[in-house]
N, CA, C and O atoms as a Tripos MOL2 file, in Angstrom:
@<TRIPOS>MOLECULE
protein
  192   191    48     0     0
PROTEIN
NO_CHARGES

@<TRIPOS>ATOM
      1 N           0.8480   -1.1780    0.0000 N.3       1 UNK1
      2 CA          0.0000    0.0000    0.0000 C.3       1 UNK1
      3 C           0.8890    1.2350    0.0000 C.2       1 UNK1
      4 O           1.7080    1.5690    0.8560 O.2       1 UNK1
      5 N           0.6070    1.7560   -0.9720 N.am      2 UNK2
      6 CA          1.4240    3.0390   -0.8020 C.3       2 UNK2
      7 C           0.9340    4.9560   -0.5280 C.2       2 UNK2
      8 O           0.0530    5.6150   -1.0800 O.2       2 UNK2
      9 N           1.4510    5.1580    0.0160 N.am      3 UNK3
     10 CA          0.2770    6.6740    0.7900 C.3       3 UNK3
     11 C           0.9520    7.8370   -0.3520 C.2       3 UNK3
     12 O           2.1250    8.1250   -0.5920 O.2       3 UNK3
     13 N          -0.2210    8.2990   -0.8660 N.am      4 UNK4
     14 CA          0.3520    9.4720   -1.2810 C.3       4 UNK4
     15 C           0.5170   10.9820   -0.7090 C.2       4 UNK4
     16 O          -0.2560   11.2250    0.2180 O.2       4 UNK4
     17 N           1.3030   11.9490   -1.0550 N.am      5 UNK5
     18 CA          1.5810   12.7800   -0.2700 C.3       5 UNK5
     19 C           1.0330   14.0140   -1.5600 C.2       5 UNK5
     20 O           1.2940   14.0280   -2.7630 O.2       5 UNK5
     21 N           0.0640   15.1230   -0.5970 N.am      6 UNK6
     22 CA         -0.6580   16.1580   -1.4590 C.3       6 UNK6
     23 C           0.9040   17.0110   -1.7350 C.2       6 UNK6
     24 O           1.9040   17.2570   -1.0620 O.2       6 UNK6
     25 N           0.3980   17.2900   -3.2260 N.am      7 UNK7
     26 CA          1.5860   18.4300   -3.4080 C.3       7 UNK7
     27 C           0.8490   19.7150   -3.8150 C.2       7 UNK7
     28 O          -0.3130   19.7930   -4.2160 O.2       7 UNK7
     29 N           1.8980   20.8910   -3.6050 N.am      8 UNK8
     30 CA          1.2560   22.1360   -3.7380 C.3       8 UNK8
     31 C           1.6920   22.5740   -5.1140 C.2       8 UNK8
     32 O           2.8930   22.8430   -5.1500 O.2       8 UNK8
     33 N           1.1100   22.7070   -6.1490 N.am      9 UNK9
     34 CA          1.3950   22.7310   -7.4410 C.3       9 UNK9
     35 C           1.6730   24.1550   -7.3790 C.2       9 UNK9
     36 O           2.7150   24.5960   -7.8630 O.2       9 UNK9
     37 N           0.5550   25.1360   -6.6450 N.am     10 UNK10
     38 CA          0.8520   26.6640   -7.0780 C.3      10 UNK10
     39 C           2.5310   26.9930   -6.0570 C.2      10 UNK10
     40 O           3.0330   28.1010   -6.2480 O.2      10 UNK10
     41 N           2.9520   26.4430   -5.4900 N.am     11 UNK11
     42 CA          4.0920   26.7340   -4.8860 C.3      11 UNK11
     43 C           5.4400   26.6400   -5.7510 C.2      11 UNK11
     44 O           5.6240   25.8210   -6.6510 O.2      11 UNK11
     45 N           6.5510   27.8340   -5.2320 N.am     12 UNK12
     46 CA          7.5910   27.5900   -6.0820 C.3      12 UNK12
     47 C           9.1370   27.7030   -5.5080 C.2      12 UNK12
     48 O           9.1850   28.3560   -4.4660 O.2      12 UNK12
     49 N          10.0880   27.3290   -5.8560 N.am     13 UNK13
     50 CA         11.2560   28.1940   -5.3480 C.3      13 UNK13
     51 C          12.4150   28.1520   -6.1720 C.2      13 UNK13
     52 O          12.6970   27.3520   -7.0640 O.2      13 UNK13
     53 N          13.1760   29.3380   -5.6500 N.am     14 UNK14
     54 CA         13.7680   29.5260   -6.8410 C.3      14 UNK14
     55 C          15.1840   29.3600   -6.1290 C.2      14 UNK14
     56 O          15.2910   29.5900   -4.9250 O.2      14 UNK14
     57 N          16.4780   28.8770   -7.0550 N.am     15 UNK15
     58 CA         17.7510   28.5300   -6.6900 C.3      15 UNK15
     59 C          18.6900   29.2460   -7.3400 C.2      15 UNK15
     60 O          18.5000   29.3630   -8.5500 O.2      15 UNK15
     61 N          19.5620   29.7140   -6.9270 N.am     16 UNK16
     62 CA         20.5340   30.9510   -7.3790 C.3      16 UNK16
     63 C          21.8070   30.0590   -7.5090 C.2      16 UNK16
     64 O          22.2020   29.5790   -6.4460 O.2      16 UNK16
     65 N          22.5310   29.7490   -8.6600 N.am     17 UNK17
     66 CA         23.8040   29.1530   -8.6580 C.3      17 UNK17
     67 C          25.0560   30.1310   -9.0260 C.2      17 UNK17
     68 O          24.9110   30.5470  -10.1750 O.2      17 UNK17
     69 N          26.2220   30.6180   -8.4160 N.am     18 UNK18
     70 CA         27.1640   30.5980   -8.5820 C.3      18 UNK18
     71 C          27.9280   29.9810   -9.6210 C.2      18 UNK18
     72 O          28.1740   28.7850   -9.4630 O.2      18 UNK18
     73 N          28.3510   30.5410  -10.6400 N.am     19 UNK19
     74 CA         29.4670   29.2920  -11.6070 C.3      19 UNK19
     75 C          30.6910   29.7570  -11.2660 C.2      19 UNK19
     76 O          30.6700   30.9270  -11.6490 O.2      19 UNK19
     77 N          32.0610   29.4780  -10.6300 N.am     20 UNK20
     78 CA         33.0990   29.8900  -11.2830 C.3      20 UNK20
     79 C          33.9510   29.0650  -11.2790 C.2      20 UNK20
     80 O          34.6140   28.9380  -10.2490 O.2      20 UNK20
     81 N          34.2470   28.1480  -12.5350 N.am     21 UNK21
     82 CA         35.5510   26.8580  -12.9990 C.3      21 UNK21
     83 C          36.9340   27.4030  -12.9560 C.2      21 UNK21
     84 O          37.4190   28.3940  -13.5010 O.2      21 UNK21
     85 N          37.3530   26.6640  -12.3110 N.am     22 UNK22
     86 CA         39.0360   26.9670  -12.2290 C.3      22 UNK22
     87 C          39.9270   27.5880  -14.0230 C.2      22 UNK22
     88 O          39.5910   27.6250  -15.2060 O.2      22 UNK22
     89 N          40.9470   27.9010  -13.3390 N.am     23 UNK23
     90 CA         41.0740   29.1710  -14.7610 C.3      23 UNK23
     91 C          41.1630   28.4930  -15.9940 C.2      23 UNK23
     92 O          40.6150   28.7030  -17.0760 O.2      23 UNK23
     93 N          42.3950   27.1780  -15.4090 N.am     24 UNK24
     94 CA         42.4340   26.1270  -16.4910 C.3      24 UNK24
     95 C          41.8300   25.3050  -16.7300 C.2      24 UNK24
     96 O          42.3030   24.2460  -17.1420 O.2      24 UNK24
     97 N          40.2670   25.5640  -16.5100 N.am     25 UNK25
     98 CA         38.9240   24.3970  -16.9320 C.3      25 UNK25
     99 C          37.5340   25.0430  -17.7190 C.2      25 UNK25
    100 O          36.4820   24.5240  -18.0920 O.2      25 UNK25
    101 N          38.2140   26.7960  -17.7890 N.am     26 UNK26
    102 CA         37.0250   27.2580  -18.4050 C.3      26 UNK26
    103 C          36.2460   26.4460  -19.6030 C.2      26 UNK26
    104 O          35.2000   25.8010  -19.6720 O.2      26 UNK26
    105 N          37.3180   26.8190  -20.5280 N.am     27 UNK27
    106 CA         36.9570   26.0990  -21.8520 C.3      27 UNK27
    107 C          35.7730   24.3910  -21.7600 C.2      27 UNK27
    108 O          34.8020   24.0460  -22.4340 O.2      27 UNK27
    109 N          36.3680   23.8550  -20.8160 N.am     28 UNK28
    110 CA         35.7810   22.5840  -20.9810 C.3      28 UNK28
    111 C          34.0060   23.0190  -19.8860 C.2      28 UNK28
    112 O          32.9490   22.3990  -20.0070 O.2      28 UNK28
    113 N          34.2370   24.1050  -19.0250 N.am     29 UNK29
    114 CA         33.1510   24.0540  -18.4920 C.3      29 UNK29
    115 C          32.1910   24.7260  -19.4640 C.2      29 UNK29
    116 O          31.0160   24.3830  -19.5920 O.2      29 UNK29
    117 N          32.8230   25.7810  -20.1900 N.am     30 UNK30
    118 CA         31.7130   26.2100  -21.2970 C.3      30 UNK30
    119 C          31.0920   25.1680  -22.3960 C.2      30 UNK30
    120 O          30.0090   25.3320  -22.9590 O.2      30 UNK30
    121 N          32.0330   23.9960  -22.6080 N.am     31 UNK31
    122 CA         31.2580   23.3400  -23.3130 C.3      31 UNK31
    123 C          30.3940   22.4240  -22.4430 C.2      31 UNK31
    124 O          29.6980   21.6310  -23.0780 O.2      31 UNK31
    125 N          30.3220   22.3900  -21.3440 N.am     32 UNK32
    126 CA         29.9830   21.3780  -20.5680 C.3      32 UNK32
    127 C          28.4250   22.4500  -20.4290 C.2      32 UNK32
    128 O          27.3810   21.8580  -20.1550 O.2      32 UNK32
    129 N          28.3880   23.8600  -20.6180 N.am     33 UNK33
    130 CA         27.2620   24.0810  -20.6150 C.3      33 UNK33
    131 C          25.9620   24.0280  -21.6420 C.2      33 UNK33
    132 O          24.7960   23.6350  -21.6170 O.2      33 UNK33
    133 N          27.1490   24.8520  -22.8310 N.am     34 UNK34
    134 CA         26.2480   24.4010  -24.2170 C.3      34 UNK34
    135 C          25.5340   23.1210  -24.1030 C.2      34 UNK34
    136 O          24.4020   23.0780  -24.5860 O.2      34 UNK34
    137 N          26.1470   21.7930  -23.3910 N.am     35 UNK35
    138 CA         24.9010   20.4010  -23.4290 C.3      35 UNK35
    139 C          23.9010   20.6150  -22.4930 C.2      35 UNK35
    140 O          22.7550   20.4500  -22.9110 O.2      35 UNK35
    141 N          24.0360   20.9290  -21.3770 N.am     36 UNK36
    142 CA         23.5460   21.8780  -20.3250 C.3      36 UNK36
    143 C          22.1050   22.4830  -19.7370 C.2      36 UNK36
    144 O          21.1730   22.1760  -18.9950 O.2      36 UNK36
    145 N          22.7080   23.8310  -20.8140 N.am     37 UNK37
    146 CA         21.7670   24.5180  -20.7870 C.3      37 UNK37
    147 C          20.3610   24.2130  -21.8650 C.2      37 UNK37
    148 O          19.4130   24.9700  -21.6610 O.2      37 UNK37
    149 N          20.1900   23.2190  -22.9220 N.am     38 UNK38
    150 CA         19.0450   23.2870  -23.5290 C.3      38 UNK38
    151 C          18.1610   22.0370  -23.2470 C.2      38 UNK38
    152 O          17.1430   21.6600  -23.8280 O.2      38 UNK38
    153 N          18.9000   21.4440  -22.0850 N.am     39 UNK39
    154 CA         18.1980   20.4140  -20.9530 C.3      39 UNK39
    155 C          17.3970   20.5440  -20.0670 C.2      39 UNK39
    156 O          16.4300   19.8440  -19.7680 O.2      39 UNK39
    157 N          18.0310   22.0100  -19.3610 N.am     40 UNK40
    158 CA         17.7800   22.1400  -18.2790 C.3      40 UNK40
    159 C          16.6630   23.5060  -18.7840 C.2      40 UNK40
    160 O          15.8270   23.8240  -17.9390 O.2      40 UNK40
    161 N          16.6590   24.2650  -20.0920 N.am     41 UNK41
    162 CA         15.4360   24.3130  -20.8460 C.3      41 UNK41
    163 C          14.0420   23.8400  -21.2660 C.2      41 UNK41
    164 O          13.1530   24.5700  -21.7040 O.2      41 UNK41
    165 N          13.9810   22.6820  -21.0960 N.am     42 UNK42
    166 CA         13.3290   21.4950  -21.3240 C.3      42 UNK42
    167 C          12.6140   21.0580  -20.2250 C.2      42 UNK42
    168 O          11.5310   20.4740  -20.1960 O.2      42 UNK42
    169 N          13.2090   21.3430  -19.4880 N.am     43 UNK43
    170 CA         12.5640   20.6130  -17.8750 C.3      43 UNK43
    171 C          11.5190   21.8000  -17.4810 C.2      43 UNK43
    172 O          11.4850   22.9980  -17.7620 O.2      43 UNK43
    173 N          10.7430   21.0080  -16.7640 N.am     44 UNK44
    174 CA          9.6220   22.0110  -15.9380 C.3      44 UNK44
    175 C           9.8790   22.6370  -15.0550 C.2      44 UNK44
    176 O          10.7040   22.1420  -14.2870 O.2      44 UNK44
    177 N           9.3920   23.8430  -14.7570 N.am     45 UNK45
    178 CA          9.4470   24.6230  -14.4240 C.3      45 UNK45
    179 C          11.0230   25.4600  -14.6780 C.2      45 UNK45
    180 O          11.0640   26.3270  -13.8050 O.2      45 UNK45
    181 N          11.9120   25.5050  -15.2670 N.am     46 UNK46
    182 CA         12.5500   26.3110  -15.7740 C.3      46 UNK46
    183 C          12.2830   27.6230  -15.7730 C.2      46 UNK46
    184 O          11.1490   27.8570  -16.1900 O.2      46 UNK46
    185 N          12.9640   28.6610  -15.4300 N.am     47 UNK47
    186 CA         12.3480   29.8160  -15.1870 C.3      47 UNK47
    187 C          14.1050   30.6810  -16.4680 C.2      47 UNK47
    188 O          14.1810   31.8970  -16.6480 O.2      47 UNK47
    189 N          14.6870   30.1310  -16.8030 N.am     48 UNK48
    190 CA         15.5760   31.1990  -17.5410 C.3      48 UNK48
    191 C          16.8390   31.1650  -16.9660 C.2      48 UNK48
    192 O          17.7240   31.9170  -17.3740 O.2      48 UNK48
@<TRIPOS>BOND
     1     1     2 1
     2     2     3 1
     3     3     4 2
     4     3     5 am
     5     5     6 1
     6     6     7 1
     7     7     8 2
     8     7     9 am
     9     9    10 1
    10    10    11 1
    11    11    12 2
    12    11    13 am
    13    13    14 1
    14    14    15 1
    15    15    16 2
    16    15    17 am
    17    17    18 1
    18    18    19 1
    19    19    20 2
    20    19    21 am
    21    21    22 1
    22    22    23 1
    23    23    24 2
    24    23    25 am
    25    25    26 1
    26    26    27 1
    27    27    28 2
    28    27    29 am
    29    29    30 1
    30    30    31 1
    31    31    32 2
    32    31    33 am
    33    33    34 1
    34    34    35 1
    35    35    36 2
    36    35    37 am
    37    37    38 1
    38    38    39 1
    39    39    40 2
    40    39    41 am
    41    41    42 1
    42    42    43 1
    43    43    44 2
    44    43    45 am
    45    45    46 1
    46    46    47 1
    47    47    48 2
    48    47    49 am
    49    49    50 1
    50    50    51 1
    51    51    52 2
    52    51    53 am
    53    53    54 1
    54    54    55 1
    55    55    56 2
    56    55    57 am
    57    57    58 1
    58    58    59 1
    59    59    60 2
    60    59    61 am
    61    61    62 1
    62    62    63 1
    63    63    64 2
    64    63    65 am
    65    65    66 1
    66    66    67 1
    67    67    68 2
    68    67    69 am
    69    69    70 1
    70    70    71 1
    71    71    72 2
    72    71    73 am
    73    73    74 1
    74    74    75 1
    75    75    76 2
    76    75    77 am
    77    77    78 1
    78    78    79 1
    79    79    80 2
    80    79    81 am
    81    81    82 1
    82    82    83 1
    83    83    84 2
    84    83    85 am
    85    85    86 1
    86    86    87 1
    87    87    88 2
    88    87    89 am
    89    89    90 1
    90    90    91 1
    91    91    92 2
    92    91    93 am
    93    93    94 1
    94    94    95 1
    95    95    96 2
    96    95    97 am
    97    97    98 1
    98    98    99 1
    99    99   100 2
   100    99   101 am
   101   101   102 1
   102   102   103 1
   103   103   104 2
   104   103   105 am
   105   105   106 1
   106   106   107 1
   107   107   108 2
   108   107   109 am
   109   109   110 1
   110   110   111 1
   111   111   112 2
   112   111   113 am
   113   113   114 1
   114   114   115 1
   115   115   116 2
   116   115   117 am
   117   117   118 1
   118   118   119 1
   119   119   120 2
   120   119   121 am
   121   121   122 1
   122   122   123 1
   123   123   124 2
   124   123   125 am
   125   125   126 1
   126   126   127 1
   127   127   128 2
   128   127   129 am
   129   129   130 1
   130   130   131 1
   131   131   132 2
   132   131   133 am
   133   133   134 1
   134   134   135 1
   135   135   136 2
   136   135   137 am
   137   137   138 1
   138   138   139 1
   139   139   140 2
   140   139   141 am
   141   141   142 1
   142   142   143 1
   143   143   144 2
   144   143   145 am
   145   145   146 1
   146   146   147 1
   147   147   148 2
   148   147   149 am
   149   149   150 1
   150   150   151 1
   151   151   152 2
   152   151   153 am
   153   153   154 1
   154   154   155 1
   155   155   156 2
   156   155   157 am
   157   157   158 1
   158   158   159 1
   159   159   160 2
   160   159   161 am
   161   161   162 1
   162   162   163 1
   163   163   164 2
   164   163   165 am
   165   165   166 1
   166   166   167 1
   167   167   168 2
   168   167   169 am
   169   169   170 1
   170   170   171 1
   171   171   172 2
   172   171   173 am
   173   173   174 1
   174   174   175 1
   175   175   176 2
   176   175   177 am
   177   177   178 1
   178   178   179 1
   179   179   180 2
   180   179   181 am
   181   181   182 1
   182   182   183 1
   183   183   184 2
   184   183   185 am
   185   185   186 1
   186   186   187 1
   187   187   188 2
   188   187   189 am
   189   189   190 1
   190   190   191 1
   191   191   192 2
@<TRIPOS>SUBSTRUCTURE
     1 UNK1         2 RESIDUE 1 A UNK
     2 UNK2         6 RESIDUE 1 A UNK
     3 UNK3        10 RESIDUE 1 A UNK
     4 UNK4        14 RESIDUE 1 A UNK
     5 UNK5        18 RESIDUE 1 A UNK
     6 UNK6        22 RESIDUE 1 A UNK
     7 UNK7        26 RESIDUE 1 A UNK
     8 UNK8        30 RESIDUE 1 A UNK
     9 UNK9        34 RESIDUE 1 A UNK
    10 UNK10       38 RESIDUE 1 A UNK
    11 UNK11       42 RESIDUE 1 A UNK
    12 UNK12       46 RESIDUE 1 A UNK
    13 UNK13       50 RESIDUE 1 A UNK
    14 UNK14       54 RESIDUE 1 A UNK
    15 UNK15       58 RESIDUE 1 A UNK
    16 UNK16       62 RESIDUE 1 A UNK
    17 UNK17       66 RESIDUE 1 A UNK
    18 UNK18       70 RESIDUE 1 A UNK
    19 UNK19       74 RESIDUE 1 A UNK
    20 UNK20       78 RESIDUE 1 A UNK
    21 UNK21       82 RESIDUE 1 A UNK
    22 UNK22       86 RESIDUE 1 A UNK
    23 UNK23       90 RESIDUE 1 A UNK
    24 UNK24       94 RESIDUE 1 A UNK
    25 UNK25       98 RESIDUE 1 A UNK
    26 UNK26      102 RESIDUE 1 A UNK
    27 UNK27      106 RESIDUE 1 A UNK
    28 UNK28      110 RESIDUE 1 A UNK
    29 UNK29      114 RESIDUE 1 A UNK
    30 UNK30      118 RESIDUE 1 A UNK
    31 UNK31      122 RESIDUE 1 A UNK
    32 UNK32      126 RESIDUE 1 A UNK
    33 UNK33      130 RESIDUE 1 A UNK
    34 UNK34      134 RESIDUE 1 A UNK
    35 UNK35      138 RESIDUE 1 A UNK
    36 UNK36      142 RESIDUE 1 A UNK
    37 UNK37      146 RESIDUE 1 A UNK
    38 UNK38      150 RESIDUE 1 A UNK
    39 UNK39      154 RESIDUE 1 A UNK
    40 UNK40      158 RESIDUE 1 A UNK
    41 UNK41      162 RESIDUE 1 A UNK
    42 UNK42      166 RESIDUE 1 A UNK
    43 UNK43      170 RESIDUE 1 A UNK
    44 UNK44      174 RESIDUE 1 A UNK
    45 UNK45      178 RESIDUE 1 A UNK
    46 UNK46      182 RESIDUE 1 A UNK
    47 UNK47      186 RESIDUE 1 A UNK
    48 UNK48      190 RESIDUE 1 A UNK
């Protein structure tokens, strides 16, 4: 039996990330975003 738990759909929150890759890893972190960012586009609730 499994219980379900009510969720609050109109509720939201929002998460603030920091990026900064070491000097000699930029390059690979920028490409690491280009795959990234049109994923994390895709997903719900995405806000930009």
């Amino acid at each position: 039996m499994s219980a379900s738990i009510p969720i609050e759909i109109e509720s939201a929150v929002t998460t603030i990330i920091v990026q900064r890759p070491y000097k000699n890893q930029v390059q690979a972190y920028e490409n690491w975003l280009q795959e990234m960012v049109p994923l994390a586009q895709g997903s719900a609730g995405h806000r930009g």
